[in-house]
Each structure stands twice: as structure tokens, then as C-alpha cells.
MIDOSE-1310 file (N, C-alpha, C; in nm, 2 decimals, decimal comma, always signed):
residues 207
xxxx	+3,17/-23,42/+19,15/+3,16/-23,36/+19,29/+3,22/-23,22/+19,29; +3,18/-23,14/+19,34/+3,16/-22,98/+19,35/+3,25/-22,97/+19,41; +3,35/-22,85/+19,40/+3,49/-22,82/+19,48/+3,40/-22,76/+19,64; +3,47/-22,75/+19,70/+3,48/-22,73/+19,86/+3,45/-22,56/+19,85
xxxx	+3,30/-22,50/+19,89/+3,34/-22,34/+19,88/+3,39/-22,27/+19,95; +3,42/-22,19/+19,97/+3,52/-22,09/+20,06/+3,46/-22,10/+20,23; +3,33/-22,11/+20,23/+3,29/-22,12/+20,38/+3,35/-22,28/+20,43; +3,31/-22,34/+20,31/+3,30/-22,52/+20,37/+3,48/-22,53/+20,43
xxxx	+3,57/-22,47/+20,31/+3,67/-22,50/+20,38/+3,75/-22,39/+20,53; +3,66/-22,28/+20,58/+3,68/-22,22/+20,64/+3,64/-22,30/+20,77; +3,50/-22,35/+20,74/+3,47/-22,44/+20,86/+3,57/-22,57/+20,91; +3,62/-22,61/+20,78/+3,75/-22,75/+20,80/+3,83/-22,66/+20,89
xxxx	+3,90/-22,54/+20,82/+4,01/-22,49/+20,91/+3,99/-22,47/+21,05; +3,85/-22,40/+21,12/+3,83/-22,40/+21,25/+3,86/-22,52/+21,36; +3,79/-22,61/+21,27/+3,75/-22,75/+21,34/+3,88/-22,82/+21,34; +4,02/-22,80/+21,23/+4,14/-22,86/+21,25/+4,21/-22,73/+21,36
xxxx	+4,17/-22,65/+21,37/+4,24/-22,49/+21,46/+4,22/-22,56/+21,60; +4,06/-22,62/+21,59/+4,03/-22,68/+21,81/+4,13/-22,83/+21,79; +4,09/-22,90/+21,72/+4,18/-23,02/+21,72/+4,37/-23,00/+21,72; +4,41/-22,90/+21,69/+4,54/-22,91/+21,72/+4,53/-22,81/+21,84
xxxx	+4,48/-22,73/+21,91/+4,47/-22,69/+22,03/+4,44/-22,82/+22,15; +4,36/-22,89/+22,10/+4,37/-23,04/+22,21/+4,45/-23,11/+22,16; +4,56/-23,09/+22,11/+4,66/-23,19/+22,11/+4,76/-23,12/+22,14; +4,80/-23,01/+22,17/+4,89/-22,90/+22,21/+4,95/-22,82/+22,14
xxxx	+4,89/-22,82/+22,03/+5,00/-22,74/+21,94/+4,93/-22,59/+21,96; +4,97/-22,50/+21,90/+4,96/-22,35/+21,94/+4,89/-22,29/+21,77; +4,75/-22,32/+21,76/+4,70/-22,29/+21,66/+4,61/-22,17/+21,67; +4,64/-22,08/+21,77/+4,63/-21,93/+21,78/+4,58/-21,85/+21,64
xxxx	+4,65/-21,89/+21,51/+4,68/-21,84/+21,41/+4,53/-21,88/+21,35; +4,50/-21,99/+21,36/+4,38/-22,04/+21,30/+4,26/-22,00/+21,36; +4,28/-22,08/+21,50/+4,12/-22,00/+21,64/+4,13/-21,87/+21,58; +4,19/-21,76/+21,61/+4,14/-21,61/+21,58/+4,11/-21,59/+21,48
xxxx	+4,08/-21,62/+21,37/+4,07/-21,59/+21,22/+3,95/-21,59/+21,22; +3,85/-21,46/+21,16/+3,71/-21,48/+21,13/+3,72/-21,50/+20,95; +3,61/-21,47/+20,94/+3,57/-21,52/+20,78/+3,64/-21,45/+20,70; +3,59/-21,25/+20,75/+3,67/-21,16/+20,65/+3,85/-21,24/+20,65
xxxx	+3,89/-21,26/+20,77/+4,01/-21,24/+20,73/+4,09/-21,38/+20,69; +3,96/-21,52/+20,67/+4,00/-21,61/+20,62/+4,05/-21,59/+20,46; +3,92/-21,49/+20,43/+3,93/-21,41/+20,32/+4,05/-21,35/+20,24; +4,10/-21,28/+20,29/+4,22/-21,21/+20,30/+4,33/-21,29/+20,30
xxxx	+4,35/-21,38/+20,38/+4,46/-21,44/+20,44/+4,47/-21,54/+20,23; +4,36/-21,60/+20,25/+4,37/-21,75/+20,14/+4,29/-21,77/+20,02; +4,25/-21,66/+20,01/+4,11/-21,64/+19,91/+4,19/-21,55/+19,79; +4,16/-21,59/+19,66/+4,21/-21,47/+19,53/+4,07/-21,52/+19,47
xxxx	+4,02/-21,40/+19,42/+3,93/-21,38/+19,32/+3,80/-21,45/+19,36; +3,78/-21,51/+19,53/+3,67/-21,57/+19,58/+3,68/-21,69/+19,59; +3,77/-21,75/+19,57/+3,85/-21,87/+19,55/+3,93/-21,95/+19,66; +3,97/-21,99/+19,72/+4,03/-22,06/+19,83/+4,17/-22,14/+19,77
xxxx	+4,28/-22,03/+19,78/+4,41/-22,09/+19,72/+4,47/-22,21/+19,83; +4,42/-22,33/+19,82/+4,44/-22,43/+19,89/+4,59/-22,48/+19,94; +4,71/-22,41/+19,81/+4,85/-22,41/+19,88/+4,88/-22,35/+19,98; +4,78/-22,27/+19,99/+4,87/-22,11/+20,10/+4,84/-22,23/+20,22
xxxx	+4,70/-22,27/+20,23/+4,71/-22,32/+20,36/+4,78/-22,50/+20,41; +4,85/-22,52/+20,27/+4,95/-22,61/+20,27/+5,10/-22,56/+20,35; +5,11/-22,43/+20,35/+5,24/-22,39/+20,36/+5,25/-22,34/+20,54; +5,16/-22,37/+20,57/+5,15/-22,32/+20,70/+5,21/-22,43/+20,80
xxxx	+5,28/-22,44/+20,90/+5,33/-22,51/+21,00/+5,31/-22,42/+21,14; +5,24/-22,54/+21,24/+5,25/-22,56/+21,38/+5,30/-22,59/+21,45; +5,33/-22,57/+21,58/+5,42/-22,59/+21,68/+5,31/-22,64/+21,79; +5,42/-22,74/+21,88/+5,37/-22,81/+21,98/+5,51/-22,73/+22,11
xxxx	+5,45/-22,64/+22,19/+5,56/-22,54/+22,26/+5,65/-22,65/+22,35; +5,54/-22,75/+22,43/+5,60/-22,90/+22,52/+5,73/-22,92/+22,39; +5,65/-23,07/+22,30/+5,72/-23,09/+22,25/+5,79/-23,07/+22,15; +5,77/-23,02/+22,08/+5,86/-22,94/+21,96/+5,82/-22,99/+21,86
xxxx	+5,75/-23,07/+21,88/+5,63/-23,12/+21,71/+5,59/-23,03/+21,64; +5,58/-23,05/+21,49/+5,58/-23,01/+21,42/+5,48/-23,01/+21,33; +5,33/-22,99/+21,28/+5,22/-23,05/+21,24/+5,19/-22,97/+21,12; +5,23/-23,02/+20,97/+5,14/-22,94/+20,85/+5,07/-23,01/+20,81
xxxx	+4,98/-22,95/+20,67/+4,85/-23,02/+20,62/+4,84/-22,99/+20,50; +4,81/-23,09/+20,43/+4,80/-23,09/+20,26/+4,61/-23,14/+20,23; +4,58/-23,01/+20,14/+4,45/-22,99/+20,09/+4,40/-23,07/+19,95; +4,47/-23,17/+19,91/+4,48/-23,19/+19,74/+4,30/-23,13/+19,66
xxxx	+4,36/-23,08/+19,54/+4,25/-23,09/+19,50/+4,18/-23,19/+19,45; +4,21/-23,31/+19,44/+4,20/-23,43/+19,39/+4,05/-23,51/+19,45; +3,92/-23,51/+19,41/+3,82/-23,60/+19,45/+3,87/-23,69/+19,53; +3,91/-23,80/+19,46/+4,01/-23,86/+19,57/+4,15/-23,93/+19,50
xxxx	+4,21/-23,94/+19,63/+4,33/-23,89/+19,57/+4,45/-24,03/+19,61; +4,51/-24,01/+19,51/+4,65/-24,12/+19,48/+4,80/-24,11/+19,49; +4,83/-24,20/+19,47/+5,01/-24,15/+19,50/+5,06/-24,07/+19,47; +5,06/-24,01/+19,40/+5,19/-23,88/+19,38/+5,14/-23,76/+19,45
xxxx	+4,99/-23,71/+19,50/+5,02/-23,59/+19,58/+5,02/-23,68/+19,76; +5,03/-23,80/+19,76/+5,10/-23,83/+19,90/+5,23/-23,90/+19,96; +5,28/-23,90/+19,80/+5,43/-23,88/+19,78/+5,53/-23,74/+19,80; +5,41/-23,63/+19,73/+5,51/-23,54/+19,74/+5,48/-23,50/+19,87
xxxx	+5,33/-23,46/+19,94/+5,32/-23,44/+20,08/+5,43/-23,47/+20,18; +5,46/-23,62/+20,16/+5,54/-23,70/+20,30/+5,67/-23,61/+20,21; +5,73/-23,56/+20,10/+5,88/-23,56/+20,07/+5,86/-23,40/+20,14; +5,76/-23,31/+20,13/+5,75/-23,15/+20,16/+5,78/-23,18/+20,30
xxxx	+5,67/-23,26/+20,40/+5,72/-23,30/+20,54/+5,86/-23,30/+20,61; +5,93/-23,38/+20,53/+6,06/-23,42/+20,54/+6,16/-23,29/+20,53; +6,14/-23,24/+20,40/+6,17/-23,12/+20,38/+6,19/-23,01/+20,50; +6,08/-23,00/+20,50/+6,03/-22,91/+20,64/+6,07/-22,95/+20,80
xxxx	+6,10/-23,06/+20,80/+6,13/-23,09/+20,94/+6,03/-23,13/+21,02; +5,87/-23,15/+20,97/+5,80/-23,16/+21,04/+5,77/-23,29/+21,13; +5,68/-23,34/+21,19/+5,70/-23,42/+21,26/+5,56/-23,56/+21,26; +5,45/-23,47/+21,20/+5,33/-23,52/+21,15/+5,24/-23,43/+21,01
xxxx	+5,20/-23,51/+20,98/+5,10/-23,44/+20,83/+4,96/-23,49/+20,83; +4,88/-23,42/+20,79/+4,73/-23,46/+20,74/+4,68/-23,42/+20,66; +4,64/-23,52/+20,60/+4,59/-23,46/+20,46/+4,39/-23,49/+20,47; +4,37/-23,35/+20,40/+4,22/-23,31/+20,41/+4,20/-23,37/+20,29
xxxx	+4,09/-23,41/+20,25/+4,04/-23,48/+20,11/+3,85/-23,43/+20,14; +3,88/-23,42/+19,99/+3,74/-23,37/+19,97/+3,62/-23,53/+19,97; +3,71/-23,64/+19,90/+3,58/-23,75/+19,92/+3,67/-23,88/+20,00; +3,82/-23,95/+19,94/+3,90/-24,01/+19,97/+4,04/-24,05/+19,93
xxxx	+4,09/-24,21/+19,95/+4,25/-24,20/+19,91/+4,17/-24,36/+19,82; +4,23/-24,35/+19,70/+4,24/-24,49/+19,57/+4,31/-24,62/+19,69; +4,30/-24,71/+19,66/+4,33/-24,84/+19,72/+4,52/-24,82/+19,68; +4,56/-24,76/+19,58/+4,73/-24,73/+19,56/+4,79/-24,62/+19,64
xxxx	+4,68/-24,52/+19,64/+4,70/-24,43/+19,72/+4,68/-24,46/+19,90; +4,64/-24,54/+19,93/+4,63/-24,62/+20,10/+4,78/-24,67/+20,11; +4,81/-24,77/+19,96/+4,94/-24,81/+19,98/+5,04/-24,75/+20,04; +5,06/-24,60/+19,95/+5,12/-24,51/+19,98/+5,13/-24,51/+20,09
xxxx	+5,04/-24,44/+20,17/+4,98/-24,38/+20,30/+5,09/-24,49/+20,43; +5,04/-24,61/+20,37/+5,12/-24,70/+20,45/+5,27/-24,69/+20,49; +5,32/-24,67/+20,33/+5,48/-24,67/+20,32/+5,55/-24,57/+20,45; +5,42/-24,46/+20,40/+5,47/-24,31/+20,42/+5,49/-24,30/+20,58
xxxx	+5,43/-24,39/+20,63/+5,43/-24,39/+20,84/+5,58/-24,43/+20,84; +5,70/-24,49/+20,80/+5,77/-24,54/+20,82/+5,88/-24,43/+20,78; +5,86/-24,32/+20,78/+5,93/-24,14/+20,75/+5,86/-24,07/+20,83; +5,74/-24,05/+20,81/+5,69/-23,96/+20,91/+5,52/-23,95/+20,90
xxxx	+5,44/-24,02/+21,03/+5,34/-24,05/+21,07/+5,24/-23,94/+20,92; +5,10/-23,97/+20,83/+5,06/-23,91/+20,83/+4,93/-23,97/+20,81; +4,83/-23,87/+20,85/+4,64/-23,89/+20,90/+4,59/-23,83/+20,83; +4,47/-23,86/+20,82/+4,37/-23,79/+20,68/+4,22/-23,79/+20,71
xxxx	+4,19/-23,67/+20,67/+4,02/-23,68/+20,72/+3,93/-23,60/+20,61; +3,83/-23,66/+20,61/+3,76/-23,60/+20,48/+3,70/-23,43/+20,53; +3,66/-23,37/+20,44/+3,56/-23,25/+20,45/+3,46/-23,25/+20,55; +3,38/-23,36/+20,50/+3,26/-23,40/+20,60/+3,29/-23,44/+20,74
xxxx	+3,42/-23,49/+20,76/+3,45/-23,57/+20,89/+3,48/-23,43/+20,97; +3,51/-23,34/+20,93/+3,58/-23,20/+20,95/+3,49/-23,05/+20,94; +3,31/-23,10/+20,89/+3,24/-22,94/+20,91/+3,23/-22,96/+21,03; +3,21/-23,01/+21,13/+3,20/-22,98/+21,25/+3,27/-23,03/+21,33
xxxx	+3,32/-22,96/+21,45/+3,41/-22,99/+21,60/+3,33/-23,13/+21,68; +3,39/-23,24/+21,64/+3,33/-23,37/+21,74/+3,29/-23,35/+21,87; +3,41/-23,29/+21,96/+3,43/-23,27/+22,06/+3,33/-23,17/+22,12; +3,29/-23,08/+22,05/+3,19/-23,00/+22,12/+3,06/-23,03/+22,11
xxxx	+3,03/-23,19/+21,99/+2,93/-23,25/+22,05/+2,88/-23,24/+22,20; +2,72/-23,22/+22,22/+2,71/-23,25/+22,35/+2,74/-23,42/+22,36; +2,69/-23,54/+22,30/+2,69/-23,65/+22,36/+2,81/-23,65/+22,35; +2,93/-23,60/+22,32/+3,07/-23,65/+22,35/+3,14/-23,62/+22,45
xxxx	+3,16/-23,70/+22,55/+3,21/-23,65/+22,72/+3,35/-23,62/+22,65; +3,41/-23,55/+22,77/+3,53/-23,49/+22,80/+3,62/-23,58/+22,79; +3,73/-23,58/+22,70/+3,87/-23,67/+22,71/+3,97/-23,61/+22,74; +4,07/-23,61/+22,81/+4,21/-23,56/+22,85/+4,28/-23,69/+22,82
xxxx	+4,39/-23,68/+22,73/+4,52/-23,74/+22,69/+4,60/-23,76/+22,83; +4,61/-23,89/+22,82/+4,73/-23,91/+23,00/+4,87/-23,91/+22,92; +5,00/-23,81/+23,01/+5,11/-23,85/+22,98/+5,17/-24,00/+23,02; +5,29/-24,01/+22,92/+5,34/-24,17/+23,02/+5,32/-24,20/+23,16
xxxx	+5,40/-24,06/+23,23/+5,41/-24,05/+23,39/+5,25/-24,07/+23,42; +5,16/-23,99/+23,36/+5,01/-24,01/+23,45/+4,98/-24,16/+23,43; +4,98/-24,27/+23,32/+4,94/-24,37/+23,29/+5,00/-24,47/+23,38; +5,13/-24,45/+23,44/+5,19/-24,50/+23,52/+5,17/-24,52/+23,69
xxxx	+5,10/-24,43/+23,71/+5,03/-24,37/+23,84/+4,92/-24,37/+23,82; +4,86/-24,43/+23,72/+4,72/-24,48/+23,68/+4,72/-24,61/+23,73; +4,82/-24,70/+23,69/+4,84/-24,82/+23,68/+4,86/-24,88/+23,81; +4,99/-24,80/+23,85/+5,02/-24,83/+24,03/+4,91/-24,80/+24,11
xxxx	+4,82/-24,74/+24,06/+4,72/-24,68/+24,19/+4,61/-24,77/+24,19; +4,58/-24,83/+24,05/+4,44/-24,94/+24,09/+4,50/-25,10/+24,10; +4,67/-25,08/+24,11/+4,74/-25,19/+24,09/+4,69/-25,29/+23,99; +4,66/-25,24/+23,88/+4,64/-25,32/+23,73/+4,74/-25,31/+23,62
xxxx	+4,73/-25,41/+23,54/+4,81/-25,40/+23,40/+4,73/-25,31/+23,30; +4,80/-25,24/+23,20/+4,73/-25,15/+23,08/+4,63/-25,25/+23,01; +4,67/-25,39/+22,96/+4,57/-25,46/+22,90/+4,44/-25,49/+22,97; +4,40/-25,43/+23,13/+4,32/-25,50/+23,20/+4,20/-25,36/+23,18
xxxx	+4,29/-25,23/+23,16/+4,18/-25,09/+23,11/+4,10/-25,17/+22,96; +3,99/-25,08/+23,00/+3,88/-25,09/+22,85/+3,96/-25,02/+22,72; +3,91/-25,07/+22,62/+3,98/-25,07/+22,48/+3,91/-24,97/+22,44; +3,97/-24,88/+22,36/+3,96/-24,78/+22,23/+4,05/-24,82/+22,10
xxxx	+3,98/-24,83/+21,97/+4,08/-24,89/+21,90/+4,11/-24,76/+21,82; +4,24/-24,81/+21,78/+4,31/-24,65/+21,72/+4,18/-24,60/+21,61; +4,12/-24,66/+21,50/+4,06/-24,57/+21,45/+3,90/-24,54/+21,48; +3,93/-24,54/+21,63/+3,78/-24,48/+21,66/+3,81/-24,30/+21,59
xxxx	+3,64/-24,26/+21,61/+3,68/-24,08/+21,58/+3,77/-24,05/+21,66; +3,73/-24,03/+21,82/+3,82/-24,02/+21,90/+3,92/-23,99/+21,90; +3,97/-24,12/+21,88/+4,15/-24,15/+21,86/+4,21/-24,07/+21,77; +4,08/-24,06/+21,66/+4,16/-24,00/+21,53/+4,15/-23,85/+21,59
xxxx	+4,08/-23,84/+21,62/+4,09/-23,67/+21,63/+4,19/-23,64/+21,76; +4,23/-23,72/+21,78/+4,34/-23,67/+21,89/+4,51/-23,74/+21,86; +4,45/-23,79/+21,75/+4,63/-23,89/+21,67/+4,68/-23,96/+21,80; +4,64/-24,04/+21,85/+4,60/-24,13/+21,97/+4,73/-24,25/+21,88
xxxx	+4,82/-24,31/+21,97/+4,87/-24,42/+21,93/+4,84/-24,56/+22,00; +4,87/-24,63/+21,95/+4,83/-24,79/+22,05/+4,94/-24,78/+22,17; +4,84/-24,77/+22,26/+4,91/-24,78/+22,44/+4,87/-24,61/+22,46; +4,85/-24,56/+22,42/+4,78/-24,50/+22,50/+4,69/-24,50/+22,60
xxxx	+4,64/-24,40/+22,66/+4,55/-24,36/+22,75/+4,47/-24,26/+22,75; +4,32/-24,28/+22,72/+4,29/-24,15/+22,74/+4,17/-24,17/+22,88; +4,16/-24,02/+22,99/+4,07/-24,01/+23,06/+3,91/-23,94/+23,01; +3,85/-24,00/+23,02/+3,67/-23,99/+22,99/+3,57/-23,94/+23,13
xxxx	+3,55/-23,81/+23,13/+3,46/-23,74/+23,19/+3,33/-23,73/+23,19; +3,22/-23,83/+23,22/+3,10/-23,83/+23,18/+2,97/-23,75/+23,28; +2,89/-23,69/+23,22/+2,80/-23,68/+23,32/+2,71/-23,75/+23,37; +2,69/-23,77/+23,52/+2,52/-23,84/+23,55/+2,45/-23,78/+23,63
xxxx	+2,35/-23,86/+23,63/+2,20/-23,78/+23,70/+2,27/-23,79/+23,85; +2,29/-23,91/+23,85/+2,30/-23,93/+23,98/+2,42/-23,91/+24,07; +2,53/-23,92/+24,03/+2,65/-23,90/+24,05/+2,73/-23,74/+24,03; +2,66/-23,67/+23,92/+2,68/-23,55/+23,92/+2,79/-23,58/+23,75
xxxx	+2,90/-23,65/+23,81/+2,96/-23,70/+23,72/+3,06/-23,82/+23,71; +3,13/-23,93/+23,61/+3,17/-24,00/+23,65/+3,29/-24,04/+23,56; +3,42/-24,11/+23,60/+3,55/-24,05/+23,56/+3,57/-24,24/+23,49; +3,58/-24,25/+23,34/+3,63/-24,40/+23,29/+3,81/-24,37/+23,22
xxxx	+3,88/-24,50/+23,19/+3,96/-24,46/+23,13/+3,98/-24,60/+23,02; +4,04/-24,55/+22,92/+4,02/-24,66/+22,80/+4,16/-24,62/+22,77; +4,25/-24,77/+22,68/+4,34/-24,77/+22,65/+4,36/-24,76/+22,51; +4,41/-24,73/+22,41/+4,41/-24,75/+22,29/+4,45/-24,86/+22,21
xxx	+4,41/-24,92/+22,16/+4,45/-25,07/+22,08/+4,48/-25,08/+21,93; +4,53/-25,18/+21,86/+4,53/-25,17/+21,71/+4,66/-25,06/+21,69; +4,66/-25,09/+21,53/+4,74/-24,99/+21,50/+4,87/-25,02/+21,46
């Protein structure tokens, strides 16, 4: 399998730049960046130095979350670079990690992955899952993330239980592209012919 070329991983970085902007972090740094100066910024010799954009950390201004990302070069990839990922995390203070992979994780390497939630949360999405922004699909309606407080005043207001909303299971895309946990909430904005538009809400499940 052919390494990732300098556009392909430019396009992963935009499409992780909108996804941590809808999750709140302040990825400013990534949205503004055109090609030349993806160039510039991560590029030697035409090349895409995949650490530099290992070394980068986000901020969530709300909560103080902390969000880096490891690129391995590895086709796919095993325990020791998501060993050292979760120990750099740690290191760093961060609060969540995702690791980009060119095809996947070895069945030892999943192990890992497992252990590694029990230090500090981390998510993984392939190249392909990542050339393009899901969310700016047209067939994909509008989601907004409910805080506690909104789900609660969700709840009191149709006088229902959370288990009585419709299900999303954590590893829908969705969820994943929004690092969605079980009990969640998310609100769904759809369009219709007839109604102009119309407002569902799904809980998150699994996990």
C-alpha cells in the first residue's frame, strides 16, 4: 500500500480541523491553512513529516480538553506505536487522542486500544474515513450535541426517561465523528417538503 501523498494527508487534516471545531475545540490553526502553507508548515523535500503534526495540541476554550493525534506510519498498526501514543498523551496532559491510520489496528494492537481507555480515552479513523467532511454531506442533517442541563430539560419537558429516546449506538459515523459517549444526546435537524423542517433526538447507546 502506497504512503498517504501530501494532498491526501492535507485533506485528513481539514476534515479533522471541522470535526474538532464541532466538538469545540479551537482548531483555527488547522481551518486557515491552505495547501502552500500546509506545505511549509509539514512538508521537507515534498514529503509530509508526519511527527510535526503529531506534536500539535488543541484546546477546548469551555472545557479545558485537551485533543492530540498520532499519524503512524505503519499500514496497520500494533502495540508499541499505541503504547507510546497513550504514554506521549499522558505526558502532555492531554485529555483525548486519535490516531489516523493509513489501512488499520492488528487484533493486538485493538487490545492495546482497549487497555489504553482506562488512562486516557483514545479514537481512530482511517485516511479514507477522513478524505472527506461527513457532516457537509448533503444527506446528512444537522446534529447539535445536548449539554447535561439541555438533556435534562429535554427529558422534563416530554416527561420521558433517556431510555424511551431513539438509539444511536456509539460506533455509528456520527457518534464517532463527534466522540459521542453512551448517554448522550444528540439533536437531529432534518429537512421536509412539507414541514419545511423537522427536529428528532437520539440517545447514544453501547460502549
Amino acid at each position: 500500500m502506497e504512503a498517504p501523498s501530501d494532498t491526501d494527508v492535507y485533506r485528513v487534516v481539514k476534515t479533522l480541523a471541522s470535526l474538532m471545531r464541532r466538538r469545540g475545540f479551537d482548531s483555527s490553526s488547522w481551518e486557515n491553512l491552505d495547501l502552500p502553507g500546509f506545505h511549509r508548515r509539514y512538508c521537507s523535500q515534498k514529503m509530509v513529516q508526519l511527527s510535526l503534526l503529531g506534536q500539535e495540541r488543541f484546546e477546548n476554550p469551555t472545557s479545558k480538553e485537551v485533543i492530540m493525534f498520532c499519524f503512524p506510519s505503519e499500514v496497520k498498526v500494533g502495540v508499541k506505536p499505541i503504547r507510546e501514543f497513550n504514554e506521549k498523551l499522558l505526558a502532555g496532559q492531554a485529555s483525548r487522542g486519535i490516531l489516523v491510520l493509513r489501512e488499520g489496528i492488528s487484533p493486538f494492537g485493538r487490545q492495546a486500544l482497549q487497555v489504553s481507555k482506562g488512562t486516557c480515552p483514545l479514537e481512530y479513523f482511517t485516511y479514507a474515513e477522513l478524505k472527506f467532511d461527513l457532516m457537509t454531506h448533503e444527506m446528512v442533517p444537522h446534529h447539535t450535541v445536548l449539554s447535561d442541563a439541555e438533556k435534562v430539560a429535554l427529558l422534563q419537558r416530554y416527561k420521558i426517561k433517556a431510555e424511551q429516546l431513539p438509539r444511536m449506538r456509539h460506533n455509528d459515523a456520527v457518534s464517532r465523528y463527534f466522540g459521542l459517549r453512551k448517554g448522550q444526546v444528540v439533536r437531529i435537524v432534518r429537512k421536509s417538503d412539507t414541514a419545511g423542517s423537522y427536529v428528532t433526538y437520539r440517545i447514544v447507546t453501547g460502549g
